[in-house]
ROMARMI-883806 format. One record per residue (C-alpha): chain; z negated, y negated, x. Coordinates in steps of 0.05 Angstrom, whole numbers, plus 5000, padded with zeros to 4 digits. Example, Ala and Ser with C-alpha at 12.3 -4.5 7.8 and 13.67 -1.06 7.14 Angstrom:
REM residues 2
@c: A; z: 4844; y: 5090; x: 5246 $
@c: A; z: 4857; y: 5021; x: 5273 $
//
This chain:
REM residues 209
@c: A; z: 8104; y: 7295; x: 8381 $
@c: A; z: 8164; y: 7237; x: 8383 $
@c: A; z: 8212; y: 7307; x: 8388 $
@c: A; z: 8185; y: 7344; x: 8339 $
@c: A; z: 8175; y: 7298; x: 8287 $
@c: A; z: 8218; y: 7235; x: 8268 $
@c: A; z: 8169; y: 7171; x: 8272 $
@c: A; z: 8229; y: 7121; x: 8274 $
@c: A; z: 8224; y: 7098; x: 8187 $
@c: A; z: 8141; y: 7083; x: 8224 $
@c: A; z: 8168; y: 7027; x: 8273 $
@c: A; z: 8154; y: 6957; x: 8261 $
@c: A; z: 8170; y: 6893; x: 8301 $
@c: A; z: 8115; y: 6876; x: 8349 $
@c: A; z: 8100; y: 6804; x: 8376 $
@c: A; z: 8053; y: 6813; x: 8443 $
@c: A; z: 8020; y: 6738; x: 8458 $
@c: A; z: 8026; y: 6735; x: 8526 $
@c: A; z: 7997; y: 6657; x: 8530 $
@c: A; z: 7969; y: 6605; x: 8481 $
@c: A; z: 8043; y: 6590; x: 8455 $
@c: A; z: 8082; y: 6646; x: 8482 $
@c: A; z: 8086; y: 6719; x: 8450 $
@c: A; z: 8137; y: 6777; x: 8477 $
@c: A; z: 8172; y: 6811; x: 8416 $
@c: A; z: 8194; y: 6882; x: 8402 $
@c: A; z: 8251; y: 6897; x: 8358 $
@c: A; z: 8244; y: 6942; x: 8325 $
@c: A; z: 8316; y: 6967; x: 8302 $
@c: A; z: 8319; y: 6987; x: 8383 $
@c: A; z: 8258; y: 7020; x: 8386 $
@c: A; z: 8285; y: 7063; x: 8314 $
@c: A; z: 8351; y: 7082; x: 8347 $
@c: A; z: 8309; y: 7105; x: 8408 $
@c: A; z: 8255; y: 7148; x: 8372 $
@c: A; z: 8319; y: 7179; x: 8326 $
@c: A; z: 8354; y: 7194; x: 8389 $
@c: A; z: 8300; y: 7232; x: 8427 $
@c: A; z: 8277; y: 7270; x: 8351 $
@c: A; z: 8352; y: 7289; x: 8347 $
@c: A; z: 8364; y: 7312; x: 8420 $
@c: A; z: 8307; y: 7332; x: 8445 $
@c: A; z: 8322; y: 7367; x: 8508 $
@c: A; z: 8352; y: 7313; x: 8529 $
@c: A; z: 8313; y: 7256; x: 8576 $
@c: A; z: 8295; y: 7193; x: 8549 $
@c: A; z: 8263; y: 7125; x: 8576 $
@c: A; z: 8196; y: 7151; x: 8549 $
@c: A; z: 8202; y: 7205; x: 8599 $
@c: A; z: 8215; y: 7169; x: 8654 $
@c: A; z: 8169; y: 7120; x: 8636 $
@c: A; z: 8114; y: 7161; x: 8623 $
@c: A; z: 8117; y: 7219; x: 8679 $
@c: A; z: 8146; y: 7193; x: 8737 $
@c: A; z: 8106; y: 7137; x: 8737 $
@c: A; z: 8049; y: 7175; x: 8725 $
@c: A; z: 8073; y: 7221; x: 8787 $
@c: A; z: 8072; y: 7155; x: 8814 $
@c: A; z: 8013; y: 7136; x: 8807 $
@c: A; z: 7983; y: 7198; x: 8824 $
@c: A; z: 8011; y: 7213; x: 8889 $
@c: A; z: 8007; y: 7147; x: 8911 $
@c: A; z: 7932; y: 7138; x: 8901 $
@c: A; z: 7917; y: 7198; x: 8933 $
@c: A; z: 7968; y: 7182; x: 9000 $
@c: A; z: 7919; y: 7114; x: 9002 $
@c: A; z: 7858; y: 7161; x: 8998 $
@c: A; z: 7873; y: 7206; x: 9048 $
@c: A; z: 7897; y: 7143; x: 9097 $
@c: A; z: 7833; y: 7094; x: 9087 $
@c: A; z: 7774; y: 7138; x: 9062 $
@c: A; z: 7749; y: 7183; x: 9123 $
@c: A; z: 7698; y: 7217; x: 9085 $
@c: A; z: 7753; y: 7237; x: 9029 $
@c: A; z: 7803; y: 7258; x: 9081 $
@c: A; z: 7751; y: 7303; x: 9114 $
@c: A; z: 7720; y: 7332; x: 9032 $
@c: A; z: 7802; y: 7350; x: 9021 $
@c: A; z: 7808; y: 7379; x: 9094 $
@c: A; z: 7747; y: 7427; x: 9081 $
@c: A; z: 7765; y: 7436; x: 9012 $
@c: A; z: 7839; y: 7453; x: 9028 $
@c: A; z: 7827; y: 7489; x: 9098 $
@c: A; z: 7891; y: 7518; x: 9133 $
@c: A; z: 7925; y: 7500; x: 9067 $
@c: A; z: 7917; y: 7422; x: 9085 $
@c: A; z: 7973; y: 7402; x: 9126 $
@c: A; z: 8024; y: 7423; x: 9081 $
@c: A; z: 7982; y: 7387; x: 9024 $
@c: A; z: 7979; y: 7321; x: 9071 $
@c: A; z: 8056; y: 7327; x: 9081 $
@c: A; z: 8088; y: 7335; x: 9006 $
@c: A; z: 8042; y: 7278; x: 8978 $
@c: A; z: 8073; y: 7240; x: 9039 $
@c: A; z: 8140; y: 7259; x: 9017 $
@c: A; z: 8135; y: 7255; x: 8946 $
@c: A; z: 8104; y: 7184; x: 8949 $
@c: A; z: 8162; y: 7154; x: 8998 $
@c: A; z: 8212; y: 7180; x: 8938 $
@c: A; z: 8172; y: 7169; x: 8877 $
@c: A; z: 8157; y: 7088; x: 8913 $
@c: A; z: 8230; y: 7075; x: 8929 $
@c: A; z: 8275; y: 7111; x: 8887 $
@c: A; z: 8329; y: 7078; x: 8841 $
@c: A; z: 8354; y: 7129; x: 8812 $
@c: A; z: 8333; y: 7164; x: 8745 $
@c: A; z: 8341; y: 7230; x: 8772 $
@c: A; z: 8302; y: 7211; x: 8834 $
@c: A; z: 8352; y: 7230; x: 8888 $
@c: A; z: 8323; y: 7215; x: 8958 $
@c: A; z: 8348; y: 7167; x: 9011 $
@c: A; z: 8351; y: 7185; x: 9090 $
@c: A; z: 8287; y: 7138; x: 9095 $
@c: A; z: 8247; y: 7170; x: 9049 $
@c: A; z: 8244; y: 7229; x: 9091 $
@c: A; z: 8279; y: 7221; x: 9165 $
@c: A; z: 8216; y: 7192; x: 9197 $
@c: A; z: 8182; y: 7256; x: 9173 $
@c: A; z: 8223; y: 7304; x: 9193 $
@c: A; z: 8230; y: 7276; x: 9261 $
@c: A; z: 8152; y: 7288; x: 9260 $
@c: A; z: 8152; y: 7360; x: 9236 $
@c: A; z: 8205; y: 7381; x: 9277 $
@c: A; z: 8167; y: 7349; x: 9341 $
@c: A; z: 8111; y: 7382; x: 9325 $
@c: A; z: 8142; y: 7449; x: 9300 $
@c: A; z: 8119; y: 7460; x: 9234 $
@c: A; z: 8191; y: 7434; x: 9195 $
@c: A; z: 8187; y: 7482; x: 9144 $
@c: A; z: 8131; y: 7469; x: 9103 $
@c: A; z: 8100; y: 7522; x: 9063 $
@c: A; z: 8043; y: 7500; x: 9010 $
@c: A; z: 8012; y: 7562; x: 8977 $
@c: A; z: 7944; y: 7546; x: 8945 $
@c: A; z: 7909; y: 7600; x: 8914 $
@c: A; z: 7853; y: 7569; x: 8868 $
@c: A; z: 7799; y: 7634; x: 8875 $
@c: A; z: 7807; y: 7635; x: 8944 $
@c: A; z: 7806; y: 7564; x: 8968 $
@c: A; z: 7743; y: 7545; x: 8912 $
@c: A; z: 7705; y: 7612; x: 8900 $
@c: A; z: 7642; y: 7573; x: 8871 $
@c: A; z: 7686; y: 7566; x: 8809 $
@c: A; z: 7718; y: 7619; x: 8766 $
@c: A; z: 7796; y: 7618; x: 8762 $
@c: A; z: 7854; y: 7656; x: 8740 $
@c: A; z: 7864; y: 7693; x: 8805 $
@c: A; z: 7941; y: 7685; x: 8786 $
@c: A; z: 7932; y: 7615; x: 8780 $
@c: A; z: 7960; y: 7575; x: 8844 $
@c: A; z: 8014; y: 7529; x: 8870 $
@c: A; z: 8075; y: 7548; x: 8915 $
@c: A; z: 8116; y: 7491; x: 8948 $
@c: A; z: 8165; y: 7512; x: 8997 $
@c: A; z: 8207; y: 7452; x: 9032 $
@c: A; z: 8242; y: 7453; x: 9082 $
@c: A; z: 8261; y: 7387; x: 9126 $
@c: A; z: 8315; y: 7414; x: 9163 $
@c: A; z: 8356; y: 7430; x: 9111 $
@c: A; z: 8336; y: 7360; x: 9062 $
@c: A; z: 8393; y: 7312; x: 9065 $
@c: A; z: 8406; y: 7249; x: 9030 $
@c: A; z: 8422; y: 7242; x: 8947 $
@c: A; z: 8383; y: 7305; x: 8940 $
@c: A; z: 8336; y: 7311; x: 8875 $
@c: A; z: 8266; y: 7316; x: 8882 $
@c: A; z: 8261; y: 7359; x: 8825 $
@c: A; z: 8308; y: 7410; x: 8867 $
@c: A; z: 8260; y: 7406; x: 8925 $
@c: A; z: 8199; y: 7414; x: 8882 $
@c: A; z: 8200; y: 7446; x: 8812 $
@c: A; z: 8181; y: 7402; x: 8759 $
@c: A; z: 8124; y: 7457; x: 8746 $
@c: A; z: 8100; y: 7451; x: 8820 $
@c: A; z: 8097; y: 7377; x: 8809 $
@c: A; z: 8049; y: 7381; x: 8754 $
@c: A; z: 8010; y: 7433; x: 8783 $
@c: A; z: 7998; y: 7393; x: 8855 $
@c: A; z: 7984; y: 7322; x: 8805 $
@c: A; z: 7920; y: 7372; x: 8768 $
@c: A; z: 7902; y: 7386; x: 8845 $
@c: A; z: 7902; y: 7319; x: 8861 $
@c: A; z: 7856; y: 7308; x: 8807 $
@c: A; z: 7811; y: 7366; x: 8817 $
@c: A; z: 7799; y: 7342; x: 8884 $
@c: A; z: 7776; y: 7268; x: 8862 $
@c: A; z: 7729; y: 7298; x: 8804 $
@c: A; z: 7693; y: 7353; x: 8849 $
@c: A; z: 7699; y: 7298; x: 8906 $
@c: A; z: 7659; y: 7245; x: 8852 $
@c: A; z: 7604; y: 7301; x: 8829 $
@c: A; z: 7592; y: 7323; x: 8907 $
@c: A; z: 7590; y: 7251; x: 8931 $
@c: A; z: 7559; y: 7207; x: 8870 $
@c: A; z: 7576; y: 7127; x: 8872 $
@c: A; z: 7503; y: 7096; x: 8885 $
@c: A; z: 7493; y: 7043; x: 8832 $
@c: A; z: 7477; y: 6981; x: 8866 $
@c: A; z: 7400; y: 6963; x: 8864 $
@c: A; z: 7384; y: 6900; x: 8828 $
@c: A; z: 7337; y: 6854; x: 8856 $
@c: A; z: 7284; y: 6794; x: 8809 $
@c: A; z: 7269; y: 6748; x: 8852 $
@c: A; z: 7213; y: 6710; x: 8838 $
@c: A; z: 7199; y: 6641; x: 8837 $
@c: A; z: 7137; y: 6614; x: 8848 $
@c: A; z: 7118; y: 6549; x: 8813 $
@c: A; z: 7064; y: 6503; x: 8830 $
@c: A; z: 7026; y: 6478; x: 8773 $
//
């Protein structure tokens, strides 16, 4: 909406109270020149992008990396769910956590530790090139999908090597389609496996009169 339509005569300063005395304020002449810039170049990327989708990336992959370490019953629903498909799936949310969780670098180039650790694994154990091809009508037939509709993640370790972008190792595309998986897992994971509310129990005091 920011790019298509030009919200920067909108702006106004903003004072946040952050304490009983205090307040944080937001100019806003720099938040003007910001909004102008990304309605007048629009293909270009902006703090807003950054801010917004790669932290939301990591967020995403990051939550479900802690899932899949310290909830057994989730790690086994995603293991059924995902089948043959799920070491691959295991492996790029590894990946794409260590870079999204360290990175410095607005184009999120990769550093030899976001990735060496986990190649030396894969290539232990064989499986360095890592192939991720998840075909929504075959993996969940219970529901009706676009039998076009899937993800396809190639990456191969061997060949990774420092300062390379993540977006060149996985799509931008492929990213968004693996955060929606991420999240159809947790939803279908919530409705299978229902939160108990806790049961509330009156106790009751007798008196004597």
């Amino acid at each position: 909406m920011i790019q298509s339509d030009d919200y920067s005569k909108e702006v106004l300063d903003v004072a946040i109270v952050t304490w009983e005395k205090s307040h944080f304020g937001i100019r806003s002449s720099l938040v003007k020149t910001l909004l102008k810039q990304i309605h007048q170049n629009p293909e270009q990327k902006n703090i807003f992008w950054y801010l917004v989708e790669i932290s939301s990336f990591r967020g995403i992959f990051w939550i479900m990396r802690e899932l899949l370490e310290n909830n057994e019953k989730f790690k086994k629903f995603v293991e059924e769910r995902l089948s043959d498909q799920y070491f691959s799936f295991e492996q790029i949310i590894r990946l794409t956590r260590n870079v999204l969780s360290h990175t410095t670098t607005a184009d999120l180039a990769i550093k030899t530790d976001d990735f060496i650790k986990q190649r030396d694994f894969l290539v232990y154990e064989k499986k360095p090139e890592l192939e991720f091809k998840f075909l929504y009508s075959k993996y969940w037939k219970e529901r009706k999908w676009n039998e076009k509709y899937w993800i396809n993640i190639g990456i191969s370790f061997t060949k990774m090597k420092e300062w390379d972008l993540l977006f060149d190792i996985i799509p931008l595309h492929q990213l968004y389609l693996l955060g929606e998986l991420c999240y159809n897992l947790c939803e279908i994971f919530k409705l299978q496996y229902p939160v108990k509310k806790p049961i509330k129990t009156i106790w009751k005091t007798k008196c004597k009169k």
